[in-house]
C-alpha positions in Angstrom: 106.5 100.5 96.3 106.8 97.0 98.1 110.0 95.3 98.8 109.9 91.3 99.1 109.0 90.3 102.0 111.6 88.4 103.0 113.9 91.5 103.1 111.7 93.3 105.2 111.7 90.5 107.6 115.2 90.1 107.4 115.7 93.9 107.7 113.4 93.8 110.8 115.5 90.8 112.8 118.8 93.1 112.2 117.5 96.5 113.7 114.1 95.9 115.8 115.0 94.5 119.1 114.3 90.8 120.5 111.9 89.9 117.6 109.3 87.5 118.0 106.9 86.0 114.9 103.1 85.3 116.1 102.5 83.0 113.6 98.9 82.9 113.9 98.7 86.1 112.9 101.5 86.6 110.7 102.7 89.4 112.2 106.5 90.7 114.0 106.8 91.9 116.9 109.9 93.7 118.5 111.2 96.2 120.1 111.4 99.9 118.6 114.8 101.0 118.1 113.8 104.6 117.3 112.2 105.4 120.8 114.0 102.3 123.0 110.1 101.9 124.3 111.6 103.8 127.7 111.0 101.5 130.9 109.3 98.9 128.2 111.7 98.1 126.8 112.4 94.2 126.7 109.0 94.4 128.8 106.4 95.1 126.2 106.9 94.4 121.9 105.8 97.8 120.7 106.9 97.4 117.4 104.8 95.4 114.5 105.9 94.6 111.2 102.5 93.7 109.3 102.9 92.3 106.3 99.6 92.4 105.0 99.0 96.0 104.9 102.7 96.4 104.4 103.9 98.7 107.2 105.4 98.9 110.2 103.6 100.5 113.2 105.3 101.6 117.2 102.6 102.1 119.5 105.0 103.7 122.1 106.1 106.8 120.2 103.0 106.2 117.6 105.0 106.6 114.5 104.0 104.5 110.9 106.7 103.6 108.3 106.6 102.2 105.3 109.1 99.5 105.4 111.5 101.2 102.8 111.5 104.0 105.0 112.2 102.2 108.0 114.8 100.3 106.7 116.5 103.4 105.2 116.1 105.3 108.8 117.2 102.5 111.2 119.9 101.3 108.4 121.4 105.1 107.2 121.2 103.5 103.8 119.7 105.4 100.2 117.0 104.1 98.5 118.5 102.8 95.7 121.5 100.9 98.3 118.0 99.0 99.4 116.8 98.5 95.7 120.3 96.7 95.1 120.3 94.5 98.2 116.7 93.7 97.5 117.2 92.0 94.5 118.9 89.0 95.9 115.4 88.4 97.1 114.1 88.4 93.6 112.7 91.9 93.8 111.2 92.9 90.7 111.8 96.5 90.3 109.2 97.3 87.8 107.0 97.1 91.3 108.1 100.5 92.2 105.7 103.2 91.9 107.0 105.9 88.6 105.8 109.0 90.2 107.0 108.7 93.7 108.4 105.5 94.9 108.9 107.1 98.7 105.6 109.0 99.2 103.2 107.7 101.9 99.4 108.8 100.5 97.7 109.8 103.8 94.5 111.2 103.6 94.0 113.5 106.9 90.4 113.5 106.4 90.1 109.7 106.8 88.4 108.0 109.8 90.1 104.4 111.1 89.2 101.7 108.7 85.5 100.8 108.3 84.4 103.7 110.9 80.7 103.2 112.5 78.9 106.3 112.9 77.7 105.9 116.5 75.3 108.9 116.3 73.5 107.2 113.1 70.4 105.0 114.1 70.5 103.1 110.7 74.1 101.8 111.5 73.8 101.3 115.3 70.9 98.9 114.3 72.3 96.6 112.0 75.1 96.3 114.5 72.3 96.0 117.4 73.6 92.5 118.0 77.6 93.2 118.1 79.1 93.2 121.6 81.3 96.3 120.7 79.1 98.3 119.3 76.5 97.7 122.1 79.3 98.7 124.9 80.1 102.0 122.9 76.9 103.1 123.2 76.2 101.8 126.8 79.8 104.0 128.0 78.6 106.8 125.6 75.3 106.9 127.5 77.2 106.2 130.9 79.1 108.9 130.8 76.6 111.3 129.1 78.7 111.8 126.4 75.3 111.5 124.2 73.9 115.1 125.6 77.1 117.1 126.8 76.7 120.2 125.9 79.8 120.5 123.3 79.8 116.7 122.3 81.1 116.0 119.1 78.3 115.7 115.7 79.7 112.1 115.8 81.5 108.8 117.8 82.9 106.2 115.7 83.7 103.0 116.6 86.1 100.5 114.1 85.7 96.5 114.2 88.6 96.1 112.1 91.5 98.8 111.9 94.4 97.2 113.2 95.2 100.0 115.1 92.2 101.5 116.6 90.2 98.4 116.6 87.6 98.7 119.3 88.6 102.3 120.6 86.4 104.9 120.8 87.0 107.3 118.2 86.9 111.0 118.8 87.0 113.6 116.1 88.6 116.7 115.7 86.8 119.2 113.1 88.3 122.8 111.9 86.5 125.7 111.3 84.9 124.4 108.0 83.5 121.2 109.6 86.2 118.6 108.3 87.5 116.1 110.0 91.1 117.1 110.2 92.2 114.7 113.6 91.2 112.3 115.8 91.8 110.6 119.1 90.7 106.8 120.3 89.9 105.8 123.7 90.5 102.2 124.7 86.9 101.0 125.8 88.4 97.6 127.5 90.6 97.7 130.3 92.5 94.4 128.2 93.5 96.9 125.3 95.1 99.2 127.7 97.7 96.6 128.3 100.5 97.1 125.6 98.6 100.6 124.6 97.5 103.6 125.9 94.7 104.2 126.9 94.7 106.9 124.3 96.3 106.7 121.2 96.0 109.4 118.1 95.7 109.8 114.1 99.1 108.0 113.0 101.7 110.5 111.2 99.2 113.9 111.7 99.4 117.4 113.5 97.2 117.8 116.6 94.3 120.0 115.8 92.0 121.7 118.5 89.2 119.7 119.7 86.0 122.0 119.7 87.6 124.9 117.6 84.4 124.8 115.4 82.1 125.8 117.9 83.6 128.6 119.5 81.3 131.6 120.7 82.6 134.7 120.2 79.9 136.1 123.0 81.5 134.7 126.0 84.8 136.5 126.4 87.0 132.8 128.0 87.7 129.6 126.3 88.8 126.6 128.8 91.5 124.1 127.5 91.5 120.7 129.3 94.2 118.2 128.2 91.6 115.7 127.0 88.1 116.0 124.5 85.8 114.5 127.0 86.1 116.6 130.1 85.8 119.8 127.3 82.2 118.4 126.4 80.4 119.9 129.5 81.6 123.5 129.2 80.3 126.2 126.9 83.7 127.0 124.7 85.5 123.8 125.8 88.3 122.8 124.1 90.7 120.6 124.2 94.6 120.2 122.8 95.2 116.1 123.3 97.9 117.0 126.1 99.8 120.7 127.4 102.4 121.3 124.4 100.3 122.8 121.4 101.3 121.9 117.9 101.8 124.4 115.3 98.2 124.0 113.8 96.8 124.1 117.5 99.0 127.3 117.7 97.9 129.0 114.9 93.9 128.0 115.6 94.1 129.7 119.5 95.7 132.3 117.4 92.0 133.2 116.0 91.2 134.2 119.3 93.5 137.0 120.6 90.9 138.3 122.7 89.4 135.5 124.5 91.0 134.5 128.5 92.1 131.3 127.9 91.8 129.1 131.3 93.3 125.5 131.5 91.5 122.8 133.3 93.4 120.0 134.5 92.5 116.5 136.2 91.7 116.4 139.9 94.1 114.0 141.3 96.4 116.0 143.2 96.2 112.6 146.1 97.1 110.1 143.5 99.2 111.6 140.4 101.7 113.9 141.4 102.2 115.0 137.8 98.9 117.2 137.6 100.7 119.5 140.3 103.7 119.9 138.6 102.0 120.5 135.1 99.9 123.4 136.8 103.2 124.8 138.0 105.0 124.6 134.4 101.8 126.0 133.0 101.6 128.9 135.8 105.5 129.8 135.3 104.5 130.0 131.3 102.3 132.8 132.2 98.9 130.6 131.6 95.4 131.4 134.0 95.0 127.7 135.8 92.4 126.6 137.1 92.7 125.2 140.8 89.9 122.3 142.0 87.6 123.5 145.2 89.0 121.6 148.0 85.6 120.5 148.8 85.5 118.0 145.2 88.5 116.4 146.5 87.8 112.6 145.4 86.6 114.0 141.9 88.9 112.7 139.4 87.5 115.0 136.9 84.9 117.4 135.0 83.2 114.1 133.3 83.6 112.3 136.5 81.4 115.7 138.6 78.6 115.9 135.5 78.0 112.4 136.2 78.0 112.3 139.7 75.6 115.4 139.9 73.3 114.4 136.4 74.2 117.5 134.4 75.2 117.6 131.0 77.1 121.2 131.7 79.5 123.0 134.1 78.1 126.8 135.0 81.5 129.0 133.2 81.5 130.7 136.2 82.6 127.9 137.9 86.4 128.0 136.6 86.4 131.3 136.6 85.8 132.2 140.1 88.5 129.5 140.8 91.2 130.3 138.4 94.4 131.9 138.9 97.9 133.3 137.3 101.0 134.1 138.0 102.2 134.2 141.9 99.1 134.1 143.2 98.5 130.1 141.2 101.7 129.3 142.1 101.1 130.2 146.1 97.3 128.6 145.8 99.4 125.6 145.0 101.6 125.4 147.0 98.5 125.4 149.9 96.2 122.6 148.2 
């Protein structure tokens, strides 16, 4: 369905906060009133209305609406209350779709919009002479992210999505080699400004990164938080942050038998959040693995590959330095 766009615009001036129109993009910006934006808010306009592609988009808490279900969340109002209060802005209802006029088509398999397969020569060569495309590759390569050992069959790269526009894009397969998820990593420090550095599929489950390539001979898998450090580690993978969603859930379930062993950052000096998420993930009954204090100034796995030119990490490595129960909690407590 699509609502005039006047109404949507009106709509969006009564219930998004301190709206501003950028006129040379046509787009509205404001603040989200279904997340508040946290400490953003009246800081940073999370909140777009795009009326070209007729949605509206939070980067803070990620979420995508259509604008009829926006309206009818932020408003409390039905569907056909909207319909009726539409038509004073010369709605035409025979624009609403017969079978389902509130269904949202999202395909889970697709990619951003107009995806460049970064791993196909054909495609990386017409696009030889396109800044973006050419810095992919040269971080790609940087960060060996083009021989790790579990890197993914593919990177993508978009020029045009609106959202994921010039992000790295990382996919998630499931056991049957589908794309099921993905994650984008900002490539310029400029996009990391009013987004995150990482941002994921809109409206979609988490899936497990690597969970199509586990082997069942070596009896541990090791869960960082993100994809990239998982590359250099035989059974790597990785769940997109510590809470698992129910697909995640029911994928580690596949694996009864396997020691599971998370791998967090190394920036005990600098973030005093890794700490405390080893300690919520030692009192949960997880095996942690606890950074050598001889790699201190290491941010991470991808950070140590690099330094030392390997494309792997030994699994004996986090292994011989992973811990549960009181004995974690103690070792942390002495870092």
């Amino acid at each position: 369905m699509k609502l005039p766009q006047d109404y949507i615009v009106s709509m969006f001036y009564q219930y998004a906060g301190y709206v501003k129109h950028k006129f040379s993009s046509h787009i509205y910006h404001g603040g989200c009133p279904t997340c508040h934006e946290g400490k953003s808010w009246k800081k940073k306009s999370r909140l777009n209305y795009i009326p070209n592609k007729d949605m509206i988009h939070c980067f803070n808490c990620n979420r995508t609406w259509s604008p009829t279900n926006w309206i009818m969340e932020q408003s409390g109002k039905k569907f056909f209350e909207i319909i009726e209060e539409a038509k004073e802005y010369n709605f035409d209802i025979s624009e609403l779709e017969s079978n389902d006029p509130l269904k949202e088509n999202i395909n889970p398999n697709i990619l951003p919009q107009d995806s460049i397969n970064l791993f196909n020569s054909e495609q990386t060569n017409y696009y030889r002479n396109n800044k973006v495309v050419v810095d992919a590759l040269k971080y790609l390569n940087s960060r060996r992210l083009t021989t790790a050992i579990n890197k993914p069959k593919a990177f993508y790269i978009s020029l045009t999505d609106y959202i994921h526009k010039n992000r790295l894009v990382i996919p998630f397969y499931d056991i049957h080699n589908k794309i099921i998820w993905y994650q984008t990593r900002a490539l310029y420090k400029k996009d990391e400004v009013d987004r995150p550095k990482y941002l994921s599929k809109m409206d979609s489950e988490k899936s497990v990164y690597n969970i199509d390539n586990i082997n069942p001979q070596l009896d541990y898998i090791f869960i960082f938080e993100g994809p990239i450090d998982s590359m250099f580690v035989q059974n790597g993978v990785a769940m997109a942050g510590l809470n698992l969603s129910e697909t995640q859930t029911k994928q580690m379930q596949r694996y009864p038998l396997h020691q599971k062993i998370w791998v967090l950052d190394n920036e005990f000096d600098t973030n005093e959040n890794v700490k405390d998420s080893m300690n919520r993930l030692l009192e949960r009954g997880e095996r942690v693995f606890i950074w050598p204090k001889k790699y201190k100034g290491i941010k991470d796995i991808n950070s140590l590959c690099v330094k030392v030119n390997k494309d792997s990490i030994s699994p004996d490595f986090f292994i011989k330095n992973s811990y549960e129960g009181s004995e974690g909690l103690c070792k942390l407590v002495t870092f």
